[in-house]
N, C-alpha and C positions, 0 to 999 in steps of 0.2 A: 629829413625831408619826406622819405615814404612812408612814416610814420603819422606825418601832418596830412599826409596826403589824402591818408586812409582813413583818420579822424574823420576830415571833411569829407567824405565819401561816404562816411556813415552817418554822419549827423543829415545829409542831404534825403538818403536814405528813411532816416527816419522821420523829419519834417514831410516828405511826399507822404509816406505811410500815412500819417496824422491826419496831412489833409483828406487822404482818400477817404478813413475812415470816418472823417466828417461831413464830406459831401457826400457819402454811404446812408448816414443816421438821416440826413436830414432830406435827403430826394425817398428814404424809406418811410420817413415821417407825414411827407406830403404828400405822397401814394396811398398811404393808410388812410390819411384824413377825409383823402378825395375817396376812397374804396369804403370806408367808412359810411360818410354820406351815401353814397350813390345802393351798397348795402340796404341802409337804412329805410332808403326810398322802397325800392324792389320789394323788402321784407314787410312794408307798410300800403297796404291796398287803399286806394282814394273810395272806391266802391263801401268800404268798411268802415271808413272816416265819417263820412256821409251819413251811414246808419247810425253810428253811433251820436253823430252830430246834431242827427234829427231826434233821438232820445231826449239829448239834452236842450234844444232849443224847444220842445214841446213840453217834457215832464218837469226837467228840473230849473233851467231859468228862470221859469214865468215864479214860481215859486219864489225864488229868491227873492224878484223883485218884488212880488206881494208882502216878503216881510224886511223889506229894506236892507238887503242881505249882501254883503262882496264878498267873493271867493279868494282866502290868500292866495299869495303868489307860489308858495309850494304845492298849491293843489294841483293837480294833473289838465282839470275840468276848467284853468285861468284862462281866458281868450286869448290872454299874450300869449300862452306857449302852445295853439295850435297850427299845427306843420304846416296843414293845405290851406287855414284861414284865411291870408292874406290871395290865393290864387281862385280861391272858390268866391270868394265878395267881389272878385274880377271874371266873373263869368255869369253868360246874358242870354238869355233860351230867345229868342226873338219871335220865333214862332212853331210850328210843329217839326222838328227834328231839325230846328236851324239852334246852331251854338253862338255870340261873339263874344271874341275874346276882346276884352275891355283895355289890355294893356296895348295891343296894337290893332284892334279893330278890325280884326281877319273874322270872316265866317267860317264854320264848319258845320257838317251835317251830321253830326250827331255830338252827347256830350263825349263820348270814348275817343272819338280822334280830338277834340276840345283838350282832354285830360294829356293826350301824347304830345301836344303843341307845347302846353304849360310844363311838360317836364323836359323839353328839349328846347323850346325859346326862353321860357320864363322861368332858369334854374334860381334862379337869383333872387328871387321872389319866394320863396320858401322861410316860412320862420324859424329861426335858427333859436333865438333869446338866448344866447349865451351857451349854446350845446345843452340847453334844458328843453328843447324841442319836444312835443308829445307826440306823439301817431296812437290817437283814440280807435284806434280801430284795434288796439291792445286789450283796450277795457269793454268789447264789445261781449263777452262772456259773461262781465259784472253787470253789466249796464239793460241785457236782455233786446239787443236791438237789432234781433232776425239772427238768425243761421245760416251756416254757408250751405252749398250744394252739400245735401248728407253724403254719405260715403256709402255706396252700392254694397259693401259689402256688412253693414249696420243693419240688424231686423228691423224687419217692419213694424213687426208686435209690439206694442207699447210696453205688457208682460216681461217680453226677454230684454227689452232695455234696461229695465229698471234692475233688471237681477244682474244686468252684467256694469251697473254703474257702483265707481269707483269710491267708495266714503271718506276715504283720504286725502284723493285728489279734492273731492267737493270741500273737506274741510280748511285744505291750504286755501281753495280759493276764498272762502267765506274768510276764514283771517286775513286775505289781501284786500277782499273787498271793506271788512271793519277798518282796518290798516287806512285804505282810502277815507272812510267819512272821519277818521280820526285829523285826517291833512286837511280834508275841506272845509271841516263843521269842526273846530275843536273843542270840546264839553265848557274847559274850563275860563273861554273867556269870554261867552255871555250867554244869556238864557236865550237867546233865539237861536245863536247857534248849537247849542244842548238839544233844542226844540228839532231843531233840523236835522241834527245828527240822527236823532230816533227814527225820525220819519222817512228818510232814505235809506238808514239800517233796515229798517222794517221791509220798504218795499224794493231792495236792491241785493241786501246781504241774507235775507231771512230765506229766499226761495231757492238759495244754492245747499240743499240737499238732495239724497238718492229719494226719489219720489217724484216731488212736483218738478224741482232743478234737477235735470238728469246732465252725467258727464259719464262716457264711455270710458272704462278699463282701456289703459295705453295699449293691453295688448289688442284690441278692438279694431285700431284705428292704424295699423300697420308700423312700420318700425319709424323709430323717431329718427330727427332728420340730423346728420352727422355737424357738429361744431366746425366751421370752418377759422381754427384756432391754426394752420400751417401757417399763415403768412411773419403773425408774431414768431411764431419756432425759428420759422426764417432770422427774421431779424437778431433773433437773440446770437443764433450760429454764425452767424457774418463778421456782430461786434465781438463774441466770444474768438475767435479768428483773428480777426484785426486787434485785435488783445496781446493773443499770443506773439503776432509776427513781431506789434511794436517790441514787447519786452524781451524778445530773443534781439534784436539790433541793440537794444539797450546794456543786454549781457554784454554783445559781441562787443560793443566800442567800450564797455569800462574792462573789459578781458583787454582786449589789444591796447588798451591805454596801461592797465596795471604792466603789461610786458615789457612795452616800450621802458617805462620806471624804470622797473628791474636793469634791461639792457643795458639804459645810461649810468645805473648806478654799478654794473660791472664795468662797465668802464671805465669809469671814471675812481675806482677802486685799483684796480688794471695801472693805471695809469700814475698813480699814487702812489701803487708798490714799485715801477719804474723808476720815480722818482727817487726813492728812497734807496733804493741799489745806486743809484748811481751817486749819491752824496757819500755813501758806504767806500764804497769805490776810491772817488775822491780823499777821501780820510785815509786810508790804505796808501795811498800813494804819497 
């Protein structure tokens, strides 16, 4: 009986375990997703969207459409998969420093509190397309669509820029930016996209060299900004954890279950040899 006891003691044991470390994975999971996005956001400037935005609805659309052109849906530059698209075609300048917001018709007095409405009213309204979301203010380096505040600590001298920019960085980026017209324009599936691919390589890919394309040496530009890769370590250490415990209960109940075996099997041995003396016995008499 305190053998059954303890069974079910441990298997109860181990089923909580179980559950915990499922409701563990999956509130971890949710927390990611949501930290993820919210991330995303933060790390993606609307300010930077915009310029890049405006690159592309002045340089490169109208183009397209002169040569009867659509952008597959891998390409970065698709309208479906920009981030702030859908929130920015819902915002209405009314008149000099008046904002409204289209989705619920509030005024604001400028666009920057406009931008804080739409990311704390209107989260929802963000294009997600399947977690292939773009934030174009990533390609704002490829794309040539304005500079940020330079960094005070960067010469003035045009001279010492160019002697302290980087040939290597400039050439990974000139293969990300070919990498791009390779998604957008691909050579080999018709002549106007071959046509196009040249004509954006040319004016998009060809100026990120040390010279006219200048990029500052990382050490330039002060220490680069630490991975915040803790939260996955987290996780991993939690299920690693919840791992261990389960398969130590798992030891302990097929340990106390092999004992109990044993137990009954001396006794019941025990119990055998008893017998056996005593028909001995009997024969003797």
């Amino acid at each position: 009986a305190k053998s059954r006891e303890m069974e079910k003691t441990i298997l109860f044991k181990l089923a909580l375990t179980l559950v915990v470390l499922i409701a563990a994975v999956c509130s971890q999971d949710t927390e990611e997703s949501s930290e993820t996005k919210n991330a995303f956001k933060r790390g993606c400037p609307r300010s930077r969207c915009r310029d890049a935005r405006v690159v592309l609805e002045e340089e490169v659309f109208p183009v397209l459409s002169e040569h009867s052109y659509e952008l597959p849906e891998t390409c970065p530059f698709h309208l479906s998969l920009d981030m702030y698209k859908r929130q920015e075609m819902n915002k209405k300048e009314i008149r000099h420093s008046q904002w409204k917001c289209l989705f619920c018709s509030k005024i604001f007095k400028g666009e920057s509190f406009l931008d804080l409405h739409m990311d704390n009213r209107h989260d929802a309204e963000l294009v997600e397309a399947k977690g292939r979301a773009v934030c174009l203010a990533e390609y704002c380096d490829l794309l040539g669509c304005g500079e940020p505040e330079r960094d005070p600590r960067l010469p003035d001298d045009p001279t010492e820029r160019i002697a302290k920019c980087n040939p290597k960085k400039m050439e990974r980026k000139r293969f990300h930016c070919e990498s791009l017209m390779n998604q957008c324009f691909p050579p080999a599936t018709s002549a106007t996209a071959l046509k196009l691919h040249d004509v954006f390589a040319v004016k998009f890919c060809a100026p990120l060299r040390c010279g006219d394309g200048l990029d500052m040496d990382d050490s330039s530009t002060g220490p680069r900004k630490e991975k915040k890769g803790w939260k996955k370590v987290y996780l991993v250490f939690v299920v690693l954890g919840l791992l261990i415990l389960v398969m130590f209960y798992i030891g302990l109940f097929l340990y106390k279950r092999e004992m109990s075996i044993v137990s009954d099997l001396r006794k019941l041995s025990s119990s055998r040899r008893a017998a056996r003396l005593k028909l001995l016995k009997e024969k003797n008499m």
